[in-house]
N, CA, C and O of each residue as an XYZ file, in Angstrom:
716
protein
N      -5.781     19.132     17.948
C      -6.262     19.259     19.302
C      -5.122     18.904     20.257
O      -4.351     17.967     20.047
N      -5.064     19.691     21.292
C      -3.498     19.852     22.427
C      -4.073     19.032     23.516
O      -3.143     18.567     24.176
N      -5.447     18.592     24.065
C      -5.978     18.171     24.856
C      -7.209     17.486     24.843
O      -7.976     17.753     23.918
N      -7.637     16.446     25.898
C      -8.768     15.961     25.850
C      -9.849     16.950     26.082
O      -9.645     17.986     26.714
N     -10.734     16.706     25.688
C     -12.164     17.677     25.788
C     -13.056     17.097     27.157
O     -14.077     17.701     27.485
N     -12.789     16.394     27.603
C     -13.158     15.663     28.629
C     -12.100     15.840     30.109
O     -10.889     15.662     30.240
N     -13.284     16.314     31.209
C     -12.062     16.500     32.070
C     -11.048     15.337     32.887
O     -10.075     15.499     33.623
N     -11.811     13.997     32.356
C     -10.230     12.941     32.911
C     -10.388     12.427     31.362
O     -11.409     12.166     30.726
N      -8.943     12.376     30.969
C      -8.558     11.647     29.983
C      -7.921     10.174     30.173
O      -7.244      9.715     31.093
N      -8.434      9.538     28.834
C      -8.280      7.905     29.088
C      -6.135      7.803     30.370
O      -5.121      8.501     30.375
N      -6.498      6.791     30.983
C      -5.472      6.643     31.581
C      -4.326      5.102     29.972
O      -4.720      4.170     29.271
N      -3.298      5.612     30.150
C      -2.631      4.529     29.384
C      -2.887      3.321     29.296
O      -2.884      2.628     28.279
N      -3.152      2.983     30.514
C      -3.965      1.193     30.550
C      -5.418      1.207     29.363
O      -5.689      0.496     28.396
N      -6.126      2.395     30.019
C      -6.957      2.112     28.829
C      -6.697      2.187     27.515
O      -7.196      1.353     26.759
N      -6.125      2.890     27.184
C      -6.118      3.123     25.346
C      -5.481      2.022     25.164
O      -5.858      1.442     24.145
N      -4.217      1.205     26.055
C      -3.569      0.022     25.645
C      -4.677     -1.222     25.396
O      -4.449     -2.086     24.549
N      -5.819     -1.229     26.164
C      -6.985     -1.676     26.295
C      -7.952     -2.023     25.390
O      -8.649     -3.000     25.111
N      -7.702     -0.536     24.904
C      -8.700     -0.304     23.621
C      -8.000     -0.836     22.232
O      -8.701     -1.372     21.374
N      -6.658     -0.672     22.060
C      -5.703     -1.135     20.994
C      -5.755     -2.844     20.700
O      -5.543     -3.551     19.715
N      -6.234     -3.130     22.380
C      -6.032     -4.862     22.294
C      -7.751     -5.542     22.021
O      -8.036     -6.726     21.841
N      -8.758     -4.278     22.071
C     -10.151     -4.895     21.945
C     -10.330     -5.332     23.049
O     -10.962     -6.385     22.970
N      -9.997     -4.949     24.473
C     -10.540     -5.214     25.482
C     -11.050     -3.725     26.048
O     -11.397     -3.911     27.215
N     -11.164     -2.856     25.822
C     -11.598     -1.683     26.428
C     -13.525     -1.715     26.694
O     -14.430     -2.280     26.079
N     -13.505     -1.036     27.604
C     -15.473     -0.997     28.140
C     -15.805     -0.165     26.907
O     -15.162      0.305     25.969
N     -17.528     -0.185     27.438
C     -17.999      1.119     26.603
C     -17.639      2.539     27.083
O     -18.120      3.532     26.536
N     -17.042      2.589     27.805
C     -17.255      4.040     28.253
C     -15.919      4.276     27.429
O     -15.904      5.402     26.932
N     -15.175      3.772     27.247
C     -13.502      4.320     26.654
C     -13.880      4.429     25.183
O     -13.620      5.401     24.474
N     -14.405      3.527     24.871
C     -14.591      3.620     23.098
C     -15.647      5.053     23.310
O     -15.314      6.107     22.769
N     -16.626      4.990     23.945
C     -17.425      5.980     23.537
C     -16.760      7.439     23.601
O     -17.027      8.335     22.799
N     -15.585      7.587     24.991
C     -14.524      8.686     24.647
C     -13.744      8.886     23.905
O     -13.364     10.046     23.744
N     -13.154      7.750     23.101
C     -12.720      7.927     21.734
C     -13.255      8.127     20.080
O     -12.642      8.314     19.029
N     -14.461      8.010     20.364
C     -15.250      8.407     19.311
C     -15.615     10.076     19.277
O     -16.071     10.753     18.355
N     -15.250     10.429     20.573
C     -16.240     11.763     20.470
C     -14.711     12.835     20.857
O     -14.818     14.058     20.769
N     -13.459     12.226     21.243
C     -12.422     12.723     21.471
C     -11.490     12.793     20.533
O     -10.955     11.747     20.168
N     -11.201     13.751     20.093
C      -9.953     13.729     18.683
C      -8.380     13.708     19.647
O      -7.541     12.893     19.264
N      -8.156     14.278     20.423
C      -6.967     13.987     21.399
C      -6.591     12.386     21.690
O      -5.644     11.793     21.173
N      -7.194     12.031     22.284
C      -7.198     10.751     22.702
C      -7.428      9.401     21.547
O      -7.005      8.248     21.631
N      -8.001      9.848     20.807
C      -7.777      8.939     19.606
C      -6.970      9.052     18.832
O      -6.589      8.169     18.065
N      -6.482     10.408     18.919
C      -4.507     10.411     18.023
C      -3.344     10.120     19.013
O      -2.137     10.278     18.830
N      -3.897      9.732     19.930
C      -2.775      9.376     21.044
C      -3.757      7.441     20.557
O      -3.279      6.706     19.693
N      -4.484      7.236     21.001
C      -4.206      5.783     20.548
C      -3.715      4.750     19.490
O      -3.240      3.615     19.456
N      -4.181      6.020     18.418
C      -3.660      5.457     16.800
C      -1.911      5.612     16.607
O      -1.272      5.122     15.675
N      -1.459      6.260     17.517
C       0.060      6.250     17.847
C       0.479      5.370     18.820
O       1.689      5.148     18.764
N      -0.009      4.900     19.536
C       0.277      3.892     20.336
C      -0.315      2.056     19.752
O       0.019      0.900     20.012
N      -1.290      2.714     18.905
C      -1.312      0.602     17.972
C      -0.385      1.542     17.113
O       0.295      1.111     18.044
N       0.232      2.247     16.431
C       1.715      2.446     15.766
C       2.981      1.561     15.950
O       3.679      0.698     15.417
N       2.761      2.623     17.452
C       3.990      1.905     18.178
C       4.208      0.713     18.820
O       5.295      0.390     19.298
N       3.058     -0.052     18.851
C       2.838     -1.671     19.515
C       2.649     -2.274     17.979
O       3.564     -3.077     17.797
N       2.214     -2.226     17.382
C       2.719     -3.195     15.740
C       3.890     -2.775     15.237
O       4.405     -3.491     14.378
N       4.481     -1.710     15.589
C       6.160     -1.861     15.287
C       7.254     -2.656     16.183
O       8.198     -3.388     15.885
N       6.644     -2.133     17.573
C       7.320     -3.709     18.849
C       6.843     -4.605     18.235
O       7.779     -5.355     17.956
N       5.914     -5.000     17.837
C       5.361     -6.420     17.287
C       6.342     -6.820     16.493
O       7.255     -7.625     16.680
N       6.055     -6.179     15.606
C       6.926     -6.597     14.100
C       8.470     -6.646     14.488
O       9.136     -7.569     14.020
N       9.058     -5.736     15.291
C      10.503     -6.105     15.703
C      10.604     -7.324     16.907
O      11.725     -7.828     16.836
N      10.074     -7.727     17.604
C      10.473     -8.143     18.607
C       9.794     -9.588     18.445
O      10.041    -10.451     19.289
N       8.955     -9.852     17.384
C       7.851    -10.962     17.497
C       8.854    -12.342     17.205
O       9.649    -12.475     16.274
N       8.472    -13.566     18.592
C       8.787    -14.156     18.873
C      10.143    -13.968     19.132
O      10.831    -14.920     18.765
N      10.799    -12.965     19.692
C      12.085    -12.675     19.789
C      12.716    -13.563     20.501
O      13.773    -14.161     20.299
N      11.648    -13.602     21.714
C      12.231    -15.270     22.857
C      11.800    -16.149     23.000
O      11.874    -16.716     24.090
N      11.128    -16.681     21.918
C      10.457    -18.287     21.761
C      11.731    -19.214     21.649
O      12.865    -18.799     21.409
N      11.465    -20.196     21.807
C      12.310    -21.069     21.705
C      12.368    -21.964     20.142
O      11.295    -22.327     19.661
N      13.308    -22.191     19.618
C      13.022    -22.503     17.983
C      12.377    -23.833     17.752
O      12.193    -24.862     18.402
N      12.189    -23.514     16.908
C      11.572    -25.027     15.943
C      11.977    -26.169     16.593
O      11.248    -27.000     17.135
N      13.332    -26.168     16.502
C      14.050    -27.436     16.492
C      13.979    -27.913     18.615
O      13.827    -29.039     19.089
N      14.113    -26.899     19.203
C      13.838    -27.163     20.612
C      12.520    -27.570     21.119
O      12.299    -28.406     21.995
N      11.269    -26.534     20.133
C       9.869    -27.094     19.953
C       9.921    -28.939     20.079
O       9.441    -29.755     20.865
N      10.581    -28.998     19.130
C      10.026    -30.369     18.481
C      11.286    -31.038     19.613
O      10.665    -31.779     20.375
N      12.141    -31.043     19.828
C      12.854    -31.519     20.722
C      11.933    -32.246     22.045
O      11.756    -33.419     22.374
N      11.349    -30.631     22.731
C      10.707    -30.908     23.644
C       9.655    -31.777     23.961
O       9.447    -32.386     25.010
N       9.044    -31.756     22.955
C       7.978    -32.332     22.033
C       8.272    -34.154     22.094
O       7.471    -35.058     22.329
N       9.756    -34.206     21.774
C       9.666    -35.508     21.679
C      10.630    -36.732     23.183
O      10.841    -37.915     23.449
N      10.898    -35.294     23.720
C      11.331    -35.696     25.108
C      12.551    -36.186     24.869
O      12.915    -37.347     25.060
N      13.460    -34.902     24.266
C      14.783    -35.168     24.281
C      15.599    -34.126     24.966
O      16.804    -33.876     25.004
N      14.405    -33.545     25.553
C      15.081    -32.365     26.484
C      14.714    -32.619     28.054
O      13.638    -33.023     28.497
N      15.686    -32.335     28.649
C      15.273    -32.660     30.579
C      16.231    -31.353     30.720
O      16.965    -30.859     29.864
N      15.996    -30.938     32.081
C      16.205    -30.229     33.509
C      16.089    -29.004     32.775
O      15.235    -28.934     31.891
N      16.815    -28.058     33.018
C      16.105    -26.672     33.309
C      15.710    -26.081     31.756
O      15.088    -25.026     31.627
N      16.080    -26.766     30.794
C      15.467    -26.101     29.578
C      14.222    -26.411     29.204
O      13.421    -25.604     28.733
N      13.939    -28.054     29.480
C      12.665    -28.424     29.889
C      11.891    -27.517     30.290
O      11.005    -26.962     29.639
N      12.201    -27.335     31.380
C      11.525    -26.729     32.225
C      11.258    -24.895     31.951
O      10.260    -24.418     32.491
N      11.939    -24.191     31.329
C      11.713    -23.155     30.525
C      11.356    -23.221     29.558
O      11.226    -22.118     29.027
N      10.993    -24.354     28.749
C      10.388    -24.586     27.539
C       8.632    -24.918     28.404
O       7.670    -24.670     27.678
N       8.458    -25.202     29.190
C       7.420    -25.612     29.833
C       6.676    -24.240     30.244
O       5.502    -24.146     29.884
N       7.198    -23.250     30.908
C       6.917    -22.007     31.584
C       6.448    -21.228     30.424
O       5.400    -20.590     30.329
N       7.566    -21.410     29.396
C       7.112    -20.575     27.839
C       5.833    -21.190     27.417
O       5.076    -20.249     27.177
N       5.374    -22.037     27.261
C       3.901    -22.433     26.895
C       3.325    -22.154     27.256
O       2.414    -21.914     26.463
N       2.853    -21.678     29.216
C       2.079    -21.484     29.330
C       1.852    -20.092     29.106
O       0.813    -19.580     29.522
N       2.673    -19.456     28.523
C       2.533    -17.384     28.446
C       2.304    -17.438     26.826
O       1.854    -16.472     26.210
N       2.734    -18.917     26.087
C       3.009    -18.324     23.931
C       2.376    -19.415     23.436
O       2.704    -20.595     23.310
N       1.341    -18.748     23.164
C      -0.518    -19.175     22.224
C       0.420    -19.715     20.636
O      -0.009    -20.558     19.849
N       1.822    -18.920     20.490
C       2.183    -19.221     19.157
C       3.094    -20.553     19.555
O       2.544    -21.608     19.236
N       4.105    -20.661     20.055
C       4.792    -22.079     20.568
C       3.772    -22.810     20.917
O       4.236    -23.853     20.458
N       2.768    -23.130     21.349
C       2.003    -23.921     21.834
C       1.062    -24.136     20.305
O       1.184    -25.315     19.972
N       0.508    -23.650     19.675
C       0.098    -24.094     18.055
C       1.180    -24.630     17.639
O       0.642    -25.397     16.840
N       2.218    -24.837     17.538
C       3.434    -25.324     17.416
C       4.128    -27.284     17.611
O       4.636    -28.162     16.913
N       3.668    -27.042     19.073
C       3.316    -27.914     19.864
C       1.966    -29.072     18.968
O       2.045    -30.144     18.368
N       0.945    -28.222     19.278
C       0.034    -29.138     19.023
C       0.345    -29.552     17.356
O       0.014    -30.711     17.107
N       0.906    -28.812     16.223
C       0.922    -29.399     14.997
C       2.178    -30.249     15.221
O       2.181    -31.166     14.401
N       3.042    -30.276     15.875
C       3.740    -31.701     16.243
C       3.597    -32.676     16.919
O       4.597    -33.392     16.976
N       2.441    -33.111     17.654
C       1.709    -33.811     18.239
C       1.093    -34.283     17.237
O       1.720    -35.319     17.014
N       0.003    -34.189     16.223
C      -0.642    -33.835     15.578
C       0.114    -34.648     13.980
O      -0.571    -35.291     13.185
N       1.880    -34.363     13.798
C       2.733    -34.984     12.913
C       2.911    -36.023     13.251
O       2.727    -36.929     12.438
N       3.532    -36.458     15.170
C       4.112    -37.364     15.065
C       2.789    -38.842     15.529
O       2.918    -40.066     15.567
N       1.643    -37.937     15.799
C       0.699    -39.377     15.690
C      -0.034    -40.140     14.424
O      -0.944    -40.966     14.487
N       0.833    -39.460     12.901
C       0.325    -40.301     12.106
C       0.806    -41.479     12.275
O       1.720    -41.545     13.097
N       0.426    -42.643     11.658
C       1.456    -44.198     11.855
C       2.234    -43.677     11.042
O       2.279    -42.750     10.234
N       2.967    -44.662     11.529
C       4.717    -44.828     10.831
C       4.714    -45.676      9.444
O       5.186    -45.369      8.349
N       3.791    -47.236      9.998
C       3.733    -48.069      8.980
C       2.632    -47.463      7.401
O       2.140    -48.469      6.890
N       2.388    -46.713      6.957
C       2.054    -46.158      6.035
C       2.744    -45.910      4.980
O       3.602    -45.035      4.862
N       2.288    -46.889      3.961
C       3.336    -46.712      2.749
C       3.535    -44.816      2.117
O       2.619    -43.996      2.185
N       4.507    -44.610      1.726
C       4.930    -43.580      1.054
C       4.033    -43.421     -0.174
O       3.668    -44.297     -0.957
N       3.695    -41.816     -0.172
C       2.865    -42.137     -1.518
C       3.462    -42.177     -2.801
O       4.603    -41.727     -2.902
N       2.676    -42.811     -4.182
C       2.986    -43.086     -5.205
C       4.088    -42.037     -5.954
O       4.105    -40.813     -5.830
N       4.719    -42.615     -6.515
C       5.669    -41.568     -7.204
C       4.286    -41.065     -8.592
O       3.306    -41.576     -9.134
N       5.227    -39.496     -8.622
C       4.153    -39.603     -9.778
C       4.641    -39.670    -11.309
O       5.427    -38.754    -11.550
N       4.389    -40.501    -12.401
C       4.585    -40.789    -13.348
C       4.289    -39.789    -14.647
O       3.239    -39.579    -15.253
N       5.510    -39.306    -14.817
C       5.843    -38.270    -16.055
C       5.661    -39.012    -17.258
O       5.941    -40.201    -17.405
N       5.026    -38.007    -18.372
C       4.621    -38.844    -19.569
C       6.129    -39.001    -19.750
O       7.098    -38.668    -19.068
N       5.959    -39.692    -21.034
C       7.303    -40.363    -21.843
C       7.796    -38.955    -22.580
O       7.005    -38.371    -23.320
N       8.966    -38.498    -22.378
C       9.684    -37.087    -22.736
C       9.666    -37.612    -24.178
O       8.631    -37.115    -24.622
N      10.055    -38.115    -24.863
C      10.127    -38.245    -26.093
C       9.231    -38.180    -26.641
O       9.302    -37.240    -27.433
N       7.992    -38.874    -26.706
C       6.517    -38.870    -26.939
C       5.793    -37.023    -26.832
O       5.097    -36.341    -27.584
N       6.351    -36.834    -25.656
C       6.033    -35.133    -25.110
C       6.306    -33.939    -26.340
O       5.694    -33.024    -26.892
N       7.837    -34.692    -26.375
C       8.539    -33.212    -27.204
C       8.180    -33.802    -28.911
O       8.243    -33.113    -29.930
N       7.887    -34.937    -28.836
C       6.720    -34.975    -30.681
C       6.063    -34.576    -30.702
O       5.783    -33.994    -31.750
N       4.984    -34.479    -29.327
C       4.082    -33.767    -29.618
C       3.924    -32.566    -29.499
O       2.857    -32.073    -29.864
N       4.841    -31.850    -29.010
C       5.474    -30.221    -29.109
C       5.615    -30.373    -30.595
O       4.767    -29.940    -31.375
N       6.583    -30.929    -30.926
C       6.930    -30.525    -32.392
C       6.281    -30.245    -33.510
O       6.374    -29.342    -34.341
N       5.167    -31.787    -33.307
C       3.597    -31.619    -34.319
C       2.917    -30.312    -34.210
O       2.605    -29.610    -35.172
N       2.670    -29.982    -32.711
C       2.049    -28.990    -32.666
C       2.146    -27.519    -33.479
O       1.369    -26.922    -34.222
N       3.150    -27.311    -33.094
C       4.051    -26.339    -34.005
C       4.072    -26.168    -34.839
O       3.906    -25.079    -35.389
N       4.387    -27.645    -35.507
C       4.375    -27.683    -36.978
C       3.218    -27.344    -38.025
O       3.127    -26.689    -39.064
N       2.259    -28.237    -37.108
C       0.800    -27.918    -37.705
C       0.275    -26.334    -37.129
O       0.011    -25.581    -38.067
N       0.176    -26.014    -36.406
C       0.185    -24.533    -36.226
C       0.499    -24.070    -37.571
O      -0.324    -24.029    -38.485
N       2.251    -23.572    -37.692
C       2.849    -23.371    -38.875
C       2.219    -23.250    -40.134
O       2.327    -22.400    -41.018
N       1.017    -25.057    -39.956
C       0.805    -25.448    -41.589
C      -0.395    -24.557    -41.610
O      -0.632    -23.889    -42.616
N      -1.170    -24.509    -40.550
C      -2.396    -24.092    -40.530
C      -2.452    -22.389    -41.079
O      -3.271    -22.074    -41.942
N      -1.533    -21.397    -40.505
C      -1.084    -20.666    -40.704
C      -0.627    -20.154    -42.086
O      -0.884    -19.084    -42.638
N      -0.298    -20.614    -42.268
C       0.221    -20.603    -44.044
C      -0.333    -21.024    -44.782
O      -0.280    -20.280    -45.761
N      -1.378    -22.528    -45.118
C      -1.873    -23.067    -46.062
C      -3.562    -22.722    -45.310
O      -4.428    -23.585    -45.454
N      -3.794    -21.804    -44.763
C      -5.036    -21.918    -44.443
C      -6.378    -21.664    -45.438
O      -7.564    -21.939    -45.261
N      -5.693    -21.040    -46.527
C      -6.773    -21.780    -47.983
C      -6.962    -22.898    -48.677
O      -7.788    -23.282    -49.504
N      -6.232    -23.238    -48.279
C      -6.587    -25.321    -49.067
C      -7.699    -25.921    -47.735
O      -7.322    -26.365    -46.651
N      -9.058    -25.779    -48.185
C     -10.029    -26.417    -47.087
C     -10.079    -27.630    -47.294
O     -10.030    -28.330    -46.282
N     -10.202    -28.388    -48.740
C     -10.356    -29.534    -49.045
C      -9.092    -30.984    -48.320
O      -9.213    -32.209    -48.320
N      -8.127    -30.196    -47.865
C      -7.126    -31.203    -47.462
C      -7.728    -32.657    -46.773
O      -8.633    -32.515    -45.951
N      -7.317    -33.872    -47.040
C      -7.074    -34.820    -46.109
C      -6.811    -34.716    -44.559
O      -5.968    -33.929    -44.130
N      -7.722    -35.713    -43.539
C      -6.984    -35.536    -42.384
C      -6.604    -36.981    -41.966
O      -7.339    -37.937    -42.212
N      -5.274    -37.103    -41.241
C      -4.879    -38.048    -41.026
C      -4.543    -38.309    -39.690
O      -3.607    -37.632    -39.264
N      -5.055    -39.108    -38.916
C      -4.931    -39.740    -37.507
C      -3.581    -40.678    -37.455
O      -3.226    -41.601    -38.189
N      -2.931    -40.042    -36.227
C      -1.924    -40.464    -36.021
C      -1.676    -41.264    -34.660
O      -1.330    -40.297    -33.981
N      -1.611    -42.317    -33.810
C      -1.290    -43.615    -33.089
C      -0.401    -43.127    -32.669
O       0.356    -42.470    -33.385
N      -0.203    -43.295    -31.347
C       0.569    -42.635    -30.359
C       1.057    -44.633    -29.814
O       0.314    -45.576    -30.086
N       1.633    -44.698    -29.492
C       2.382    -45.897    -28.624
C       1.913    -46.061    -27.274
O       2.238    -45.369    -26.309
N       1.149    -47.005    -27.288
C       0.619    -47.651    -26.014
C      -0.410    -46.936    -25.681
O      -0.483    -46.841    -24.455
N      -1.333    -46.328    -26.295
C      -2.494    -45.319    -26.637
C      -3.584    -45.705    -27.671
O      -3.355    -45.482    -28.859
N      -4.673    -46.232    -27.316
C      -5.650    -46.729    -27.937
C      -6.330    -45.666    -28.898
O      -6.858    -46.048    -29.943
N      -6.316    -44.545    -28.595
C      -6.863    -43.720    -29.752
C      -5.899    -42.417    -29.747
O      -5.483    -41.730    -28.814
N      -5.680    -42.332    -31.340
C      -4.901    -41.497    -32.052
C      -4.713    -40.178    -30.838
O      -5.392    -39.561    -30.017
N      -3.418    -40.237    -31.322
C      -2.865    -38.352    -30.007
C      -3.187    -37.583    -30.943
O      -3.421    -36.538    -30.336
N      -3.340    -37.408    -31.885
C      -3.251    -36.505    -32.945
C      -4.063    -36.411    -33.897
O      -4.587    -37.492    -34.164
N      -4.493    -35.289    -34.726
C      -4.510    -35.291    -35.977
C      -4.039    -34.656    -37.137
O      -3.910    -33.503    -36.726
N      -3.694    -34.648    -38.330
C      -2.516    -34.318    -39.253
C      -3.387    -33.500    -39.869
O      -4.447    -33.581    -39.247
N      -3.524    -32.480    -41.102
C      -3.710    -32.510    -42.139
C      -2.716    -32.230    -43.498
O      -2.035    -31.263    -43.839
N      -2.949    -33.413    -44.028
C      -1.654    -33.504    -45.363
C      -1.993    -33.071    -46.158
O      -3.041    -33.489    -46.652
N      -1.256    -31.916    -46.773
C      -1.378    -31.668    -48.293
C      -0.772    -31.890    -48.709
O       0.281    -32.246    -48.180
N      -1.060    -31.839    -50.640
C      -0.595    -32.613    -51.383
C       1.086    -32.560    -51.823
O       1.750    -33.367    -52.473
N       1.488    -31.184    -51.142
C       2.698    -31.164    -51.654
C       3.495    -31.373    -49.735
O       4.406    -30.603    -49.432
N       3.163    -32.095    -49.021
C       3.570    -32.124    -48.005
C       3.886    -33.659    -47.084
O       2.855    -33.948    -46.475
N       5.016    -34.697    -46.828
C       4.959    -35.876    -46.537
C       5.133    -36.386    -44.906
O       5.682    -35.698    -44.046
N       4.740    -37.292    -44.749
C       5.202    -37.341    -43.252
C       6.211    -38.099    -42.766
O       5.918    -39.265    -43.032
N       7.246    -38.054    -42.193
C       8.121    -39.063    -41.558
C       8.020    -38.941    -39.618
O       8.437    -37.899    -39.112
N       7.713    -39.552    -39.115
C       8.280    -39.918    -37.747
C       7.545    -38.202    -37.162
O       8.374    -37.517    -36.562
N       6.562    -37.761    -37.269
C       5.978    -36.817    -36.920
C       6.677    -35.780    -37.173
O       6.505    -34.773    -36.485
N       7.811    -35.797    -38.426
C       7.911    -34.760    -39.155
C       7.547    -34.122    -39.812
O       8.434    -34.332    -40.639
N       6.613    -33.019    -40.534
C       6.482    -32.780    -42.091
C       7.409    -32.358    -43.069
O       7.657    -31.261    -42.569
N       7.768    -32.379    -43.591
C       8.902    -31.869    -44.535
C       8.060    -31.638    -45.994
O       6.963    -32.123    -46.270
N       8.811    -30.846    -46.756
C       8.066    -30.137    -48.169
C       8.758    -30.946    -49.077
O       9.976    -31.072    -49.201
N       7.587    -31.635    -49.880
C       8.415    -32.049    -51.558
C       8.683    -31.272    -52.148
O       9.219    -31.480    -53.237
């Protein structure tokens, strides 16, 4: 379609209008029933989410001036353009408030706990067992009758493990090895 079907077609303010979800009923209802005017708007949110995407926050002021400002280490005229920018950028100003927001936790608040890694040595035995017994399970998985043997882990009230030994098989230090 070369033209609107309607004899006034949306003016640019509107379709920009309609792109932003502020348009009346009367514009949406001409774009529903207008194929012209709705391929002219779907080219124009095109071309405004590609300005978006290139230009977004192009002239905010950074992080580090944010938080600057924020903590009143900035005076006279950048101040003061950092001030003017807030009141026009919804995104610097969320900005703002999550540094407000950082710097009123207390200070005096202990650091939290480190966190405590098992014992690597203890870890990689018990990798090894695993494996191993895998291995045994795997291979001797017709001997049902085997022994099972609980194995005591260090500073661990009940066994990390359990073994099963066969008869042609011994244990050292959570090794198995073959007689």
């Amino acid at each position: 379609m070369d033209k609107c079907i309607f004899d006034s077609p949306l003016t640019e303010e509107e379709l920009l209008a309609y792109i932003d979800g502020e348009a009346g009923e009367t514009a949406q209802a001409h774009l529903e029933h207008c194929l012209f005017c709705a391929d002219k708007a779907t080219r124009y949110r095109k071309l405004q989410t590609g300005l978006q995407n290139l230009l977004y926050r192009q002239f905010c002021p950074t992080s580090k001036q944010l938080a600057d400002f924020e903590m009143g280490l900035i005076t006279g005229a950048e101040q003061t353009g950092i001030r003017a920018h807030l009141q026009e950028c919804p995104h610097c100003l969320a900005v703002i408030e999550t540094l407000k927001t950082f710097l009123a936790q207390p200070k005096n608040k202990p650091p939290p706990a480190p966190v405590k890694l098992p014992d690597l040595q203890i870890a990689w035995q018990i990798k090894q067992a695993r494996h191993l017994i895998g291995n045994l399970v795997l291979n001797l998985a017709s001997l049902s009758a085997a022994p099972l043997v609980s194995v005591p882990v260090k500073g661990k009230s009940q066994p990390a493990m359990s073994f099963i030994i066969f008869p042609f098989y011994r244990m050292s230090k959570l090794k198995l090895a073959r007689i």
